[in-house]
C-alpha positions as CSV (number, residue, x, y, z in Angstrom):
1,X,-6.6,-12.8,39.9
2,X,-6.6,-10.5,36.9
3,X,-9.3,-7.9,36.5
4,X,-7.7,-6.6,33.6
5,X,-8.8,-8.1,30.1
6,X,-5.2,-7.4,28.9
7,X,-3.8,-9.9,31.0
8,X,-4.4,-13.7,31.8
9,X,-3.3,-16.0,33.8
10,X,-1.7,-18.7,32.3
11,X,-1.8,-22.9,33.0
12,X,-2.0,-26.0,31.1
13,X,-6.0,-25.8,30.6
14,X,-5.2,-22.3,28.3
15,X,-1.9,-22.2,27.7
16,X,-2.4,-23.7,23.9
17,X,-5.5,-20.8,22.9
18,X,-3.7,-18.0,24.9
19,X,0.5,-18.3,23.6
20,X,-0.2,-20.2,20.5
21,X,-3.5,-19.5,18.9
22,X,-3.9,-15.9,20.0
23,X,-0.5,-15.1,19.1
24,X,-1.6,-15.4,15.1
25,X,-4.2,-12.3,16.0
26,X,-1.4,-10.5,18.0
27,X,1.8,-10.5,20.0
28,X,1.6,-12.1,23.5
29,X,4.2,-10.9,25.9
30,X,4.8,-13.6,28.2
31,X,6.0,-12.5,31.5
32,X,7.8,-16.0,33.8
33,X,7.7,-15.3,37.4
34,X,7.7,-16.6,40.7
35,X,6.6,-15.7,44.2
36,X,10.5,-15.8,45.9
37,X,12.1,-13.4,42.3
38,X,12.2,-10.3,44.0
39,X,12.9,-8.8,40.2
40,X,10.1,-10.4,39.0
41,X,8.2,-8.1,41.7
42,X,9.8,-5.0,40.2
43,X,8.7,-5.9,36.5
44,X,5.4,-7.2,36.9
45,X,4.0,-4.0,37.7
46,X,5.6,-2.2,34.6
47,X,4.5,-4.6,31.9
48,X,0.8,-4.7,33.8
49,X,0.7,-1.0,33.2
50,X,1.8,-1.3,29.2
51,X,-0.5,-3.8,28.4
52,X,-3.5,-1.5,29.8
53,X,-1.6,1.6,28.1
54,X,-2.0,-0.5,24.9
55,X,-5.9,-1.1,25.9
56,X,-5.3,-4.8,23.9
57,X,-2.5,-4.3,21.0
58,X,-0.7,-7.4,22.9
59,X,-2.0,-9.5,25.6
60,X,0.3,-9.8,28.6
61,X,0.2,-14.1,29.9
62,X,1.6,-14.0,33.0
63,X,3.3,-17.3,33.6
64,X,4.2,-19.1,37.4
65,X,7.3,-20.7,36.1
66,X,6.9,-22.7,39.8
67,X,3.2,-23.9,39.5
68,X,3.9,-24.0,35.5
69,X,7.5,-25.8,35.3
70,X,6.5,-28.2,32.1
71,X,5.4,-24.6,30.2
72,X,8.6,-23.1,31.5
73,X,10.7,-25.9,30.8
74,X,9.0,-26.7,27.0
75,X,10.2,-22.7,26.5
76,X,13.4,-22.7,27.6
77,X,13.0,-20.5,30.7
78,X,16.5,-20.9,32.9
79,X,16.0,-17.6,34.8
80,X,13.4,-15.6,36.2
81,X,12.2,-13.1,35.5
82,X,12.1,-14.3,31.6
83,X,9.7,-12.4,29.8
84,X,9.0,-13.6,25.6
85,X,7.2,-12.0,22.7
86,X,5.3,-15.0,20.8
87,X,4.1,-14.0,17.7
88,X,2.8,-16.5,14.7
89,X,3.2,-19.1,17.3
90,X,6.8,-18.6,17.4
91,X,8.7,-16.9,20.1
92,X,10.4,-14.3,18.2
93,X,12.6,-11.7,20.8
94,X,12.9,-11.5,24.9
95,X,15.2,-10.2,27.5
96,X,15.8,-12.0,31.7
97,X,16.1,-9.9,34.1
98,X,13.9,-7.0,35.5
99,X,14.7,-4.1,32.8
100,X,13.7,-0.5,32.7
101,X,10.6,0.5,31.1
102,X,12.3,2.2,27.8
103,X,14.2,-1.1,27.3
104,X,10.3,-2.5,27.6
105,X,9.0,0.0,25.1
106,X,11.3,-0.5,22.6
107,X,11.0,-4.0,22.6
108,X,7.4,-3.9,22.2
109,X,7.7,-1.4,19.5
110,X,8.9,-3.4,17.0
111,X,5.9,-5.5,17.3
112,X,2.9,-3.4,18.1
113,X,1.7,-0.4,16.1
114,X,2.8,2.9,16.6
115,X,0.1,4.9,18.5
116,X,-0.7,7.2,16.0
117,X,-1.1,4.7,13.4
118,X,-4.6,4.3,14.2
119,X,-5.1,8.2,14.3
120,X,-3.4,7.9,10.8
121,X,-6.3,4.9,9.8
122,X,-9.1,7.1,11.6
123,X,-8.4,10.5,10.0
124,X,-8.5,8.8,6.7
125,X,-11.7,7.0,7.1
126,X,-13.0,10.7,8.0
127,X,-11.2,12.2,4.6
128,X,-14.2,9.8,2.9
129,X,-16.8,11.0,5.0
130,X,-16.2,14.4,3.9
131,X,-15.1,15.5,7.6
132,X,-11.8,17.3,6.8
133,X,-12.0,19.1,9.8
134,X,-11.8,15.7,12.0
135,X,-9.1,14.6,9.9
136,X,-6.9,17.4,10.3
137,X,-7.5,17.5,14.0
138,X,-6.6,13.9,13.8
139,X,-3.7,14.0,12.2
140,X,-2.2,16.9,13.8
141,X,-2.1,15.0,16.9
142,X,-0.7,12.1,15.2
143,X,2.2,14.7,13.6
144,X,3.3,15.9,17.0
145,X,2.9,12.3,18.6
146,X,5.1,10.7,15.9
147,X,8.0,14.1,16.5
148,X,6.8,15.0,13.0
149,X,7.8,11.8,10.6
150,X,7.7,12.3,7.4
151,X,5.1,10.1,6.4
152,X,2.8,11.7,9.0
153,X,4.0,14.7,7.6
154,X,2.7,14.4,4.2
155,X,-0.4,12.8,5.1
156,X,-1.2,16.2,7.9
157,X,0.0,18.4,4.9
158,X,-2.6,16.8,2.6
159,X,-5.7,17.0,5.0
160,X,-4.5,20.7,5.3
161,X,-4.7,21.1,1.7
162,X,-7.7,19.7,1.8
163,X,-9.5,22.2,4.0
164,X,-7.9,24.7,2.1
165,X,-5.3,26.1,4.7
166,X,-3.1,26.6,2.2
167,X,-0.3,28.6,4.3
168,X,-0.7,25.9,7.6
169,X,-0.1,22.9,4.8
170,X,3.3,24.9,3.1
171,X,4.4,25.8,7.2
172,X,4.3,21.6,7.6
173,X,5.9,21.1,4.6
174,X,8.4,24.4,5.3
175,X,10.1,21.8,8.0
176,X,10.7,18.8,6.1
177,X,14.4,18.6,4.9
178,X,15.4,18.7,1.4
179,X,16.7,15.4,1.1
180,X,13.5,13.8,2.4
181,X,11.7,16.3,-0.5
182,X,9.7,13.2,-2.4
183,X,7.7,12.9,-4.9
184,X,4.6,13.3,-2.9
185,X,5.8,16.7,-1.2
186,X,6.2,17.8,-5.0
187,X,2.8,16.9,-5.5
188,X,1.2,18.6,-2.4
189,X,3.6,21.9,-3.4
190,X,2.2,22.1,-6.6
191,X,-1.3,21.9,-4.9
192,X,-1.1,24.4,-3.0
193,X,0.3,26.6,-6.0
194,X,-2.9,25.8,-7.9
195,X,-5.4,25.9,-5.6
196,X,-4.1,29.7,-4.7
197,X,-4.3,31.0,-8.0
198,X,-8.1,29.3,-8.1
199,X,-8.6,30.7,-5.0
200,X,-7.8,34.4,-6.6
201,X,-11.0,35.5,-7.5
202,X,-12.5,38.8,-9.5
203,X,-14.6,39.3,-6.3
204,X,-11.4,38.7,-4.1
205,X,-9.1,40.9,-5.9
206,X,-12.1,43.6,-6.2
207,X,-12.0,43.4,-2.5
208,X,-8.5,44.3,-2.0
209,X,-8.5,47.0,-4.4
210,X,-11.5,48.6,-2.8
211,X,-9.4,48.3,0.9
212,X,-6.2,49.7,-0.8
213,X,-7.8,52.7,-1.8
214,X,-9.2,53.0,1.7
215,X,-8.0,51.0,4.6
216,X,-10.8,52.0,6.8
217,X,-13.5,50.8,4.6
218,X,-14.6,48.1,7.2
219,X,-17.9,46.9,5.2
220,X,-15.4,45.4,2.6
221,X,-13.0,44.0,4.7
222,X,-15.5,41.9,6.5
223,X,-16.8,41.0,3.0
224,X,-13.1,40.2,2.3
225,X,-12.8,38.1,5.4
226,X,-16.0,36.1,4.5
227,X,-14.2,35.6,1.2
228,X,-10.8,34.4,2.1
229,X,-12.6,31.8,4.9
230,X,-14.3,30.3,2.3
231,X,-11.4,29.4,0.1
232,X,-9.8,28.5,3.7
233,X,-7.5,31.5,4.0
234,X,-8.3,31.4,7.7
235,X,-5.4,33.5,9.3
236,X,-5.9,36.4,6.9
237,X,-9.3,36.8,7.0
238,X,-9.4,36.6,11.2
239,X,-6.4,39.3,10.8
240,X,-9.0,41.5,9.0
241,X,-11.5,41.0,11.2
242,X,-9.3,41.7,14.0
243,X,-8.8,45.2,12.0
244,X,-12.3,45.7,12.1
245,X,-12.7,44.4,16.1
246,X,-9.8,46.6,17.3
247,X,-11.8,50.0,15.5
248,X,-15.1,49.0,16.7
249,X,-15.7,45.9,19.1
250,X,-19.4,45.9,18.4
251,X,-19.3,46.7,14.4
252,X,-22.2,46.1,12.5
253,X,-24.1,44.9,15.2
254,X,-21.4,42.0,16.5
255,X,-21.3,41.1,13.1
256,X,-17.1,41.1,12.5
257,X,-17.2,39.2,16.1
258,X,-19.7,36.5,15.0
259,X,-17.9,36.0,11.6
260,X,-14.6,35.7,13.7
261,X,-15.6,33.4,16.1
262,X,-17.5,31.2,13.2
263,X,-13.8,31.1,11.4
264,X,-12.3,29.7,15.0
265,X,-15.7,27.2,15.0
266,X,-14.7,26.1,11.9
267,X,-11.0,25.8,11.9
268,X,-11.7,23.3,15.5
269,X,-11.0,24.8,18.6
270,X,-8.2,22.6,19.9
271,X,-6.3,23.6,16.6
272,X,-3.2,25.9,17.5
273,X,-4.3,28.4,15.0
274,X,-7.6,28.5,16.2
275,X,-6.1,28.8,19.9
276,X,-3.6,31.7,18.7
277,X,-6.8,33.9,18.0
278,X,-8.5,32.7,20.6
279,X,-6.3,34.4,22.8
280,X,-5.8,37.6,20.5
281,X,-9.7,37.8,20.5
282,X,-9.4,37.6,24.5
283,X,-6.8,40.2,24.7
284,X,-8.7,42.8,23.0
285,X,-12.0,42.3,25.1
286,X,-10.6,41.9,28.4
């Protein structure tokens, strides 16, 4: 009996709504089996784990080709195990024999989403919310999971430019090869480009010139840090803060340590920048 909502049982009283009619909502995997197929003892256990992996992105019908022989006749089925993907009603691709579970995978994987495509579907709906912070987070994990496709690529890069980490977006786009340099990496380049002479302000620049004359003035560097986190400059202005926390832990009252560990807040602390000055920050305390 299956305790699994991923996987049914399947007879004559079901067989019609679970292979035929659910198959036009997703794909059903149907696994033919038999008590005696000593193989079909091996595979049973692999595709029961992927369908629960995939938490309902096919539904696994589990088929006794001995109790079900008119099913497993109607289908084909000469050898056991048999295992079918149905999809539109149609049985559309299969393999017989117990097979290893990459041969498994990449069957089922030109059927089923990939698993960051809902990361993908999720960060955007957080783009309209307004959380950019979510999104990147999202779609970061979505970048590594997919080893950095190009589509995912551009789509990370853009939420990046969106929070205004200007340098993080251009290090994404830094690794995506010239020939695969679209229209839409064009685009984001030349946002980046803008938004950083925006992002140049009198106050900014005032800043700079007030540290180049004196590179000890630590009341304008933190105001310099403040500065370049709001334009979301992130990894310079936690670089002049760590300036500031490396002369004087305890500066203005824990003020430079505050505004440092707000930047990390805000940046999302599973983020690898964030990390990276996590651990500076924990170096110089301890």
């Amino acid at each position: 009996m299956n305790t699994s909502p991923h996987i049914v049982d399947i007879d004559e009283s079901n067989a019609q709504q679970l292979l035929i009619e659910e198959s036009n909502h997703r794909p059903v995997v149907v696994d033919f089996w038999a008590d005696w197929c000593e193989p079909c003892k091996q595979l049973m256990p692999l595709l029961e784990n992927l369908a629960n992996e995939y938490a309902g992105a096919f539904l696994l019908a589990k088929v006794n080709a001995d109790e079900q022989q008119m099913l497993a006749s109607q289908l084909g089925v000469r050898n056991l195990p048999t295992v079918m993907v149905i999809k539109d009603g149609q049985p559309v691709d299969g393999f017989t024999g117990a097979q290893p579970e990459s041969v498994v995978r990449e069957l089922l994987q030109k059927y089923l989403p990939s698993p960051w495509d809902a990361k993908i579907s999720e960060a955007a709906a957080l783009l309209q919310q307004g959380d950019v912070t979510g999104a990147v987070s999202l779609l970061r994990a979505a970048w590594e999971e997919s080893g950095k496709l190009l589509d995912v690529a551009l789509a990370y890069a853009g939420a990046l430019v969106e929070a205004n980490r200007l340098d993080d977006a251009e290090a994404v786009l830094s690794d995506i090869r010239m020939v695969d340099q679209n229209a839409h990496y064009e685009q984001l380049m030349a946002q980046i480009e803008l938004k950083r002479e925006a992002a140049d302000s009198p106050e900014l620049k005032a800043l700079e010139a007030l540290l180049a004359d004196d590179e000890n003035d630590h009341g304008s560097r933190v105001k310099l840090a403040v500065q370049l986190t709001t334009t979301g400059r992130y990894r310079e202005a936690l670089e002049h803060l760590l300036i500031v926390l490396r002369a004087d832990r305890d500066w203005n009252n824990g003020e430079a340590k505050r505004l440092y560990l707000d930047a990390i807040t805000t940046i999302g602390k599973g983020d690898p920048l964030a990390a990276e000055y996590q651990r500076k920050l924990f170096s110089l305390l301890y």
